[in-house]
C-alpha positions as CSV (number, residue, x, y, z in Angstrom):
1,X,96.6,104.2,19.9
2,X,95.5,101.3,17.8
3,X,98.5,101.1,15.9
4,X,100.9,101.6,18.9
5,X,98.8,98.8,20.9
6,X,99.5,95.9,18.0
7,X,102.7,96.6,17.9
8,X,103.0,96.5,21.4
9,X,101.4,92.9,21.2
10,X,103.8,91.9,18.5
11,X,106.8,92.7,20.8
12,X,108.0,95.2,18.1
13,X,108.4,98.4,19.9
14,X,108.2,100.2,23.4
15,X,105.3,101.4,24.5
16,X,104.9,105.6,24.4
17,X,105.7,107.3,27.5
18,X,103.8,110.1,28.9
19,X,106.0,111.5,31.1
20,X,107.0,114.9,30.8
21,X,110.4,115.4,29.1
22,X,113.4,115.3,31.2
23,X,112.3,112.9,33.7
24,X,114.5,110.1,34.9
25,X,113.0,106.8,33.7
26,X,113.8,103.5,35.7
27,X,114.5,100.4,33.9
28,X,111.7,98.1,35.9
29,X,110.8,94.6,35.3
30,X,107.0,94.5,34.9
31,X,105.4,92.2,37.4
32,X,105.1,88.6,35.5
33,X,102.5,87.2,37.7
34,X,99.8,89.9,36.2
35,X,100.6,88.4,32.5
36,X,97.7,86.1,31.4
37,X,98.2,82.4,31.3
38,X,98.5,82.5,27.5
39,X,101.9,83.6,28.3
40,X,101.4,87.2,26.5
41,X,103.1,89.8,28.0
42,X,100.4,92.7,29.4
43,X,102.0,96.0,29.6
44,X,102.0,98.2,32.6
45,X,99.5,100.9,33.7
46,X,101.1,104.0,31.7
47,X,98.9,106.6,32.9
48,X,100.1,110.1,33.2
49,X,102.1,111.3,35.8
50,X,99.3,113.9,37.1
51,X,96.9,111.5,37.1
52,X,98.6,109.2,39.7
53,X,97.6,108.7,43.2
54,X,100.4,108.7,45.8
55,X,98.2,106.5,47.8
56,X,97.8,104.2,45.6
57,X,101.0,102.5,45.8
58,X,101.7,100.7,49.5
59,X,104.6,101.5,51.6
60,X,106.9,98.9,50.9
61,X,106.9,99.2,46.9
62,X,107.4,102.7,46.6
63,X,110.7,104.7,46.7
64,X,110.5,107.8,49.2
65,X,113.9,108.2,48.6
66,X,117.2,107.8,46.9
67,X,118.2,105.3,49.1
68,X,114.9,103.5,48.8
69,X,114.9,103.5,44.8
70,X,118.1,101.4,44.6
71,X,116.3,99.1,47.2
72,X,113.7,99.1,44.8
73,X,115.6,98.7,42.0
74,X,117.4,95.5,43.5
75,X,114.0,93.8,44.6
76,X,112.8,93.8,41.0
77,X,115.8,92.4,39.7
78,X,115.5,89.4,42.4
79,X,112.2,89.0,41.4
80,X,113.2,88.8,38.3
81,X,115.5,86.1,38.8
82,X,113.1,84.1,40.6
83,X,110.8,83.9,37.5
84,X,112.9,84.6,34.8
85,X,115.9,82.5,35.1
86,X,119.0,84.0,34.9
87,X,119.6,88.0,35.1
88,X,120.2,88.2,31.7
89,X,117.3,86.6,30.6
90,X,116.2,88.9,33.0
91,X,117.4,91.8,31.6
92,X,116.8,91.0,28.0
93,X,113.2,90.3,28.2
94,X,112.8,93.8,30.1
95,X,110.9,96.2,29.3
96,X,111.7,100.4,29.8
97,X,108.8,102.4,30.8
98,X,108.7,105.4,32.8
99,X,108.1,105.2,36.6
100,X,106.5,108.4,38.2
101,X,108.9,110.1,40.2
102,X,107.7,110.3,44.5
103,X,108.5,113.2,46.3
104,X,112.4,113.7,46.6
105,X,114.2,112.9,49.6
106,X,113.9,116.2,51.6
107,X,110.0,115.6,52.0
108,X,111.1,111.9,54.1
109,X,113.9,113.7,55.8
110,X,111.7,116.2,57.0
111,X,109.5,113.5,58.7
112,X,112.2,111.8,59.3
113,X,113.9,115.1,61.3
114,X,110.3,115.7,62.9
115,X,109.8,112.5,64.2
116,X,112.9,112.4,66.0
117,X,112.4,115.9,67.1
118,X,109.0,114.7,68.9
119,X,111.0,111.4,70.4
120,X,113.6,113.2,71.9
121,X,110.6,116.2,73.2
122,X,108.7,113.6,74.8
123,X,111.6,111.8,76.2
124,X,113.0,114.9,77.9
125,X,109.7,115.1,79.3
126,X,109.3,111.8,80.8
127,X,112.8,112.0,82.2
128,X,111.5,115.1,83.3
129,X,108.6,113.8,85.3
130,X,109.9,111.0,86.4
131,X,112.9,113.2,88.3
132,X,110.2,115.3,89.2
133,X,108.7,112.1,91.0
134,X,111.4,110.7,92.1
135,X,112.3,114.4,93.9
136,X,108.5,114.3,95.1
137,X,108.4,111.2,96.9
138,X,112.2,112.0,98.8
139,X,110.9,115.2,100.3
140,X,107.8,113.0,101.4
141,X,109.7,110.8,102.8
142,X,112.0,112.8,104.2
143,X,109.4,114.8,105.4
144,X,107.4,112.1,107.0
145,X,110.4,110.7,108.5
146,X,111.4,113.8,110.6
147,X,108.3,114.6,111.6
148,X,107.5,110.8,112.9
149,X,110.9,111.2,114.9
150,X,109.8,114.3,116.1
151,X,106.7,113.2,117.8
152,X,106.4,113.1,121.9
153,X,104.9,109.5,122.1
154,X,104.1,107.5,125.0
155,X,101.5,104.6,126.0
156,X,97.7,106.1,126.3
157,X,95.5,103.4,124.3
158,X,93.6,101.1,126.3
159,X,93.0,97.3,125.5
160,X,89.6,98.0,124.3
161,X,88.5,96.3,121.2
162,X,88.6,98.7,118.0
163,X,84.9,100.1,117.0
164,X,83.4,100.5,113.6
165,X,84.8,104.0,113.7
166,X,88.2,105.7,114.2
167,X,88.0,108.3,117.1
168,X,91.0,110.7,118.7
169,X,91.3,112.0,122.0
170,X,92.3,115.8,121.6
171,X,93.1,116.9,125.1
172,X,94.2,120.8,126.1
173,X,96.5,120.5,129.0
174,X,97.2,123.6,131.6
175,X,100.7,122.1,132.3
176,X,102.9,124.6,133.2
177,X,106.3,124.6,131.3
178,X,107.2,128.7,131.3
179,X,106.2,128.9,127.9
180,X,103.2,131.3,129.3
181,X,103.1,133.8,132.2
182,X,101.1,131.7,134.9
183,X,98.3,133.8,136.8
184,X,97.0,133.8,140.6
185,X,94.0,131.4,139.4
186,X,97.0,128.8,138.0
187,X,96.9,125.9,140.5
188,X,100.0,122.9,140.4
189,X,100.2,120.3,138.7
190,X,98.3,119.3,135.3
191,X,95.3,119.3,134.4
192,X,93.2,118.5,130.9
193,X,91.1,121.4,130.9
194,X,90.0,120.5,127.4
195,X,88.5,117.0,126.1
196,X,87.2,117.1,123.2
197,X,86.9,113.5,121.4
198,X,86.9,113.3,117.8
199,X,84.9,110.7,115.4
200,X,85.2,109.9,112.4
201,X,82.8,107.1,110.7
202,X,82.9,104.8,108.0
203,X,80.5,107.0,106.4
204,X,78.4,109.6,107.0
205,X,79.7,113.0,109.2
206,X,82.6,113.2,111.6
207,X,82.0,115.0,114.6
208,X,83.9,116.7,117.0
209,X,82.2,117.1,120.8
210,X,83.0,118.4,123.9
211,X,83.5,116.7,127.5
212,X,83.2,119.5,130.5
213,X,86.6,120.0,132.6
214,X,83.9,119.5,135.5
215,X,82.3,116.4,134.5
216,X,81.9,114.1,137.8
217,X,83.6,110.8,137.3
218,X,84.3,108.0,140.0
219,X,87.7,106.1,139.4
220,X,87.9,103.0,142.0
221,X,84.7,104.1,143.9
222,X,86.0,107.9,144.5
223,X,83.9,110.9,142.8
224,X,86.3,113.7,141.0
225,X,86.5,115.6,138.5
226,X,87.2,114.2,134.9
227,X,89.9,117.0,134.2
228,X,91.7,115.8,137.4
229,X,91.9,112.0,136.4
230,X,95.3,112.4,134.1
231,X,97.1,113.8,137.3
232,X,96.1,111.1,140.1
233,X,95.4,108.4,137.8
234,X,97.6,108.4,134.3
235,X,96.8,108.7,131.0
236,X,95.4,105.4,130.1
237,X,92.8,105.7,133.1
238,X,92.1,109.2,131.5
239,X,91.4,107.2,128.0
240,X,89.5,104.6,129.8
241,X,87.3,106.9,131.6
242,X,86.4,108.7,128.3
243,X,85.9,105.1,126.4
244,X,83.4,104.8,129.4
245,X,81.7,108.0,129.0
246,X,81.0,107.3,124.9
247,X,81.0,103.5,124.7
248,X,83.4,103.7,121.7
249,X,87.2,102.5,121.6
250,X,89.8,105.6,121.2
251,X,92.2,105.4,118.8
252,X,94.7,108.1,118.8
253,X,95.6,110.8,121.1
254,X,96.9,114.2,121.2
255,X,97.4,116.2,123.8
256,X,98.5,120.6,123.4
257,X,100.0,122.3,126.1
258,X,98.8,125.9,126.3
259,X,101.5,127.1,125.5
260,X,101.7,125.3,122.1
261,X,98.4,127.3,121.1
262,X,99.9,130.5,121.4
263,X,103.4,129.4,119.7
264,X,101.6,128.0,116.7
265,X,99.0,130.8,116.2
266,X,101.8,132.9,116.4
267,X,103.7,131.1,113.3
268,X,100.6,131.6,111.5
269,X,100.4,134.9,111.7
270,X,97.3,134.8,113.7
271,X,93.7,133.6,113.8
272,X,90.9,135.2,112.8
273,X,88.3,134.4,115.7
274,X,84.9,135.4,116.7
275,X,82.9,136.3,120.1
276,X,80.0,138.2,120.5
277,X,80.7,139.8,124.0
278,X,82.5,142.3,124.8
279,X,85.1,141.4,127.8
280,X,87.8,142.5,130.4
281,X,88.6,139.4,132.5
282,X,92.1,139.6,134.9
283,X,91.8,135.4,135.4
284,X,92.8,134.9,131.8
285,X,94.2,138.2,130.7
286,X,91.2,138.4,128.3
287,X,90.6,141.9,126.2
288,X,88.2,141.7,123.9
289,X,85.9,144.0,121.8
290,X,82.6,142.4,120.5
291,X,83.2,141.2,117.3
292,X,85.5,139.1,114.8
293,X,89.5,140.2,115.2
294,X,92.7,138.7,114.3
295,X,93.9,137.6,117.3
296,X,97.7,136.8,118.0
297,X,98.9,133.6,120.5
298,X,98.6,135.5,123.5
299,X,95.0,136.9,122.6
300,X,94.3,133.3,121.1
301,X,95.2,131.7,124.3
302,X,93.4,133.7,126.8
303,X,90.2,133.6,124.5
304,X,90.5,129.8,124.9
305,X,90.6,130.1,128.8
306,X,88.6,132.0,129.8
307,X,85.2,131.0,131.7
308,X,84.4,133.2,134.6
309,X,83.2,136.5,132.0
310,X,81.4,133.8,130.1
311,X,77.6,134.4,130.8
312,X,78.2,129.6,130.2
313,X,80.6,129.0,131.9
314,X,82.3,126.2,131.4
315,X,80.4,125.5,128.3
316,X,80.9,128.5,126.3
317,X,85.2,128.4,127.0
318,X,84.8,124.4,125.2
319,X,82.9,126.1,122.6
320,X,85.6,128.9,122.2
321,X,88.0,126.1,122.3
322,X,86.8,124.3,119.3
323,X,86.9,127.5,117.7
324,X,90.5,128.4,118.0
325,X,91.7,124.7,117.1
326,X,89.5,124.9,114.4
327,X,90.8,128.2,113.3
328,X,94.6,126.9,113.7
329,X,94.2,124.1,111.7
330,X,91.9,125.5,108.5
331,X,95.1,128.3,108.0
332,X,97.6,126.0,108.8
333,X,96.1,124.0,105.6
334,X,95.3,126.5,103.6
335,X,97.1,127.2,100.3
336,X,98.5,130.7,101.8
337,X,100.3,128.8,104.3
338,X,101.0,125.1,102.9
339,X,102.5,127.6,99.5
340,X,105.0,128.9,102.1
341,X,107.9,126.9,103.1
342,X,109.2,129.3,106.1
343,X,106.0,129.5,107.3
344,X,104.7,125.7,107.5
345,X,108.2,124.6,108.9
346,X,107.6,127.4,111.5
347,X,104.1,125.8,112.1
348,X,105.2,122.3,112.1
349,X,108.3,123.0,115.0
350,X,106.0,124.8,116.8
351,X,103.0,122.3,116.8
352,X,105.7,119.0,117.4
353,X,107.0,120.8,120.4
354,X,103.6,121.3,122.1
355,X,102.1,118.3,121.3
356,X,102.2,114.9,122.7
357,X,100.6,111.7,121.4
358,X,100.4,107.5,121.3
359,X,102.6,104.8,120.2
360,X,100.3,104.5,117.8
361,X,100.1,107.6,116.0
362,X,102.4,108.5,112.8
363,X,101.9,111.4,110.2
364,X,99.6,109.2,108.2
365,X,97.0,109.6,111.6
366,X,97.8,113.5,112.1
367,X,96.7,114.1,108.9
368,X,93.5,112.0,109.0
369,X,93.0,113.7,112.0
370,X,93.4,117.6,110.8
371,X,91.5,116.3,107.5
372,X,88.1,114.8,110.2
373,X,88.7,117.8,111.9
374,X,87.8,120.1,109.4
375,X,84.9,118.2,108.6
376,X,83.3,117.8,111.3
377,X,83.9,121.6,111.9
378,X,82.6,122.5,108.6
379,X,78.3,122.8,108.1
380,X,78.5,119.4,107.2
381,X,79.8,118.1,110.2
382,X,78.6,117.1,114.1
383,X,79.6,119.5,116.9
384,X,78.7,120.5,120.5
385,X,78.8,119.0,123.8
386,X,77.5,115.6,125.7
387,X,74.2,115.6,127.6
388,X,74.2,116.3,131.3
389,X,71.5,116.1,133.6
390,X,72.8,119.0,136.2
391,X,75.1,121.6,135.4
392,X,75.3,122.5,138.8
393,X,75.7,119.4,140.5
394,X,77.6,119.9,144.2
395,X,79.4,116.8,146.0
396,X,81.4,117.1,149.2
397,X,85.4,117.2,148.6
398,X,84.8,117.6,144.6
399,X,82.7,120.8,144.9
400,X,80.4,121.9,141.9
401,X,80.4,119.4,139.1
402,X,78.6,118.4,136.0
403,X,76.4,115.5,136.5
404,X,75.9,114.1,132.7
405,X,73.1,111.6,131.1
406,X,75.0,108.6,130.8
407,X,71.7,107.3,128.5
408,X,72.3,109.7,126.2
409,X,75.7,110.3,125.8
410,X,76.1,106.3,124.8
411,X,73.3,106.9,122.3
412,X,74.6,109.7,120.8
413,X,78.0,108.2,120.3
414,X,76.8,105.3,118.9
415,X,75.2,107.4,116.3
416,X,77.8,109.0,115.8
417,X,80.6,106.1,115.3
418,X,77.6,104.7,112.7
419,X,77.9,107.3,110.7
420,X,73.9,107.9,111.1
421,X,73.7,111.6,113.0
422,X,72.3,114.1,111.3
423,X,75.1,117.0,110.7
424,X,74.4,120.4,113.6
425,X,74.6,121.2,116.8
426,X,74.0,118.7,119.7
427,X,74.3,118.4,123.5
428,X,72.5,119.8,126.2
429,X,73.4,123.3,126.0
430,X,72.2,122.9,121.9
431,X,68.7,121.8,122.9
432,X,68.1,124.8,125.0
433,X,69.7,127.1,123.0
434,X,67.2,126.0,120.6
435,X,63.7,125.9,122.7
């Protein structure tokens, strides 16, 4: 090695190569701005082939390929040419050593090919999701468009200034339209044998609680009944009473023929409900072994009417009430149902043509609604009925009525629109249930 490296300093031969035999050498002009200012020329690293790094070299200087080599090739010689002078200068004052071969081209085509096989993968599946987006938010549209034209709305708000918070007025109507066989004990006209009025808070529980058919009322000086105030007097003097009753602004509206509760239990494919009596009563066409059943629309409507068999009255039917809406809406948004196209576009018909509501409300409400509902229905929620004084409470003309505790009632609603209540049972009829 001594001899070979003076004569390498005299410029009178090539330096050895220790590449095996056969392999291509590349005639390489050695980078001039390593040589020392002395202006002697230092030779290139010429260490073995297998004792080279692939990492060692950067991206841009090695050849991955045949295409790349030439590249290479061409660089040097401009490089050359920039330092040397001309390119025959260039080329005379070259020297040959070998350069260690890279992988051949088939390894870089292979990434190459990969790559572009992940690209066009994750572009198919972008184009993918986005179509499947774009398909998403059409059928919600399309869907919330026919179901806002298919709601029955007319005027029920009151001028009342909004509250802290949101509140619905879910009223059961005995209005006869011949969807239901009507029985001696029907009387004309309509009335809102169900009031239940709906909160739901900022924070803290919503609550859903119940205003007796019988509750005594005066409208313009005259005592009646609360359930008789949407016939006489409209439906914004029924909102207006109720607003009166809680002290808190109502929002939205809904009101369910009779009817409607046994077409829509009837899409479902029943209700399971429950009721611990066991009963035979002719008024509402009520059969009923003690216990938990499946009940149909026609079961399902009669266990939500009846009262006389009821050892409360009035009071234990609201209760049942709450029960079957609650029922209807927790399968109507379960995955069983929401999973089945036939079946929630049987729902949905049958719910739009039963159900009538505000100017107000769109599909965006309805859904907050079903969705406060289910909370406040749940352990976590408020239910019950207002406070009352007398149950029993008798005026002349009006008959027996249900005399309530306006002191209360305001309390509690306040509560309740704060968002403070504590979740359970409330109302009169809790308390002594209770003691």
């Amino acid at each position: 090695m001594a001899q070979g490296s003076s004569q390498w300093e005299a410029g009178n031969s090539q330096p050895p190569s220790f590449l095996p035999a056969g392999t291509p050498k590349h005639r390489v002009r050695p980078d001039t701005t390593a040589q020392p200012a002395t202006g002697q020329v230092v030779p290139p690293s010429f260490s073995p082939t297998s004792a080279r790094s692939s990492g060692s070299r950067s991206s841009s200087s090695v050849p991955h390929s045949a295409a790349d080599a030439d590249d290479y090739e061409y660089q040097q010689r401009q490089s050359a040419r920039a330092s040397g002078g001309s390119s025959r200068n260039a080329t005379n004052n070259e020297h040959v050593y070998s350069v260690s071969p890279q992988p051949g081209p088939t390894n870089g085509v292979r990434r190459s090919r990969r790559s572009r096989s992940h690209a066009s993968a994750g572009t198919v599946f972008r184009r993918l999701l986005v179509a499947l987006l774009v398909v998403l938010i059409a059928a919600a549209a399309f869907t919330y468009n026919w179901v806002n034209s298919n709601l029955d709305k007319s005027a029920w708000l009151s001028d009342t200034e909004r509250g802290q918070a949101t509140s619905w007025l879910i009223l059961g109507s005995d209005e006869r339209d011949g969807s239901v066989q009507e029985s001696y004990t029907d009387v004309t006209g309509t009335r809102t044998d169900t009031i239940l009025v709906l909160t739901k808070p900022k924070n803290g529980a919503s609550s859903l609680i119940s205003i007796p058919r019988d509750s005594l009322v005066k409208i313009n000086g005259k005592s009646m009944k609360i359930n008789a105030v949407y016939q006489f007097y409209g439906k914004k003097r029924l909102v207006s009473t109720v607003e009166t009753i809680t002290g808190q602004k109502i929002d939205h509206v809904a009101m369910v023929k009779f009817g409607g509760v046994m077409h829509v239990v009837d899409a479902l494919g029943g209700v399971e409900l429950c009721y611990d009596h066991t009963v035979n009563d002719p008024n509402s066409g009520m059969v009923w072994q003690s216990g938990c059943h499946v009940a149909d629309g026609g079961t399902a409507l009669a266990f939500s009417r009846m009262r006389y068999s009821d050892p409360n009255g009035d009071f234990g039917r609201a209760a049942r009430q709450r029960q079957v809406i609650g029922a209807i809406m927790n399968k109507a948004t379960s995955s069983s149902t929401l999973t089945k196209f036939s079946t929630t576009s049987k729902v949905a018909k049958a719910a739009l043509q039963s159900v009538s509501v505000d100017d107000d409300t769109t599909p965006t409400t309805l859904l907050s609604m079903v969705t406060a509902f289910r909370n406040a229905s749940s352990s976590k929620g408020v239910t019950g009925s207002v406070y009352w004084t007398d149950p029993g409470y008798y005026v002349s003309g009006v008959g027996s009525c249900v005399l309530l505790d306006d002191d209360k009632n305001l309390t509690l609603f306040s509560e309740l629109a704060a968002g403070t209540h504590a979740p359970g049972n409330v109302g009169t009829l809790a308390e002594s249930s209770s003691n």
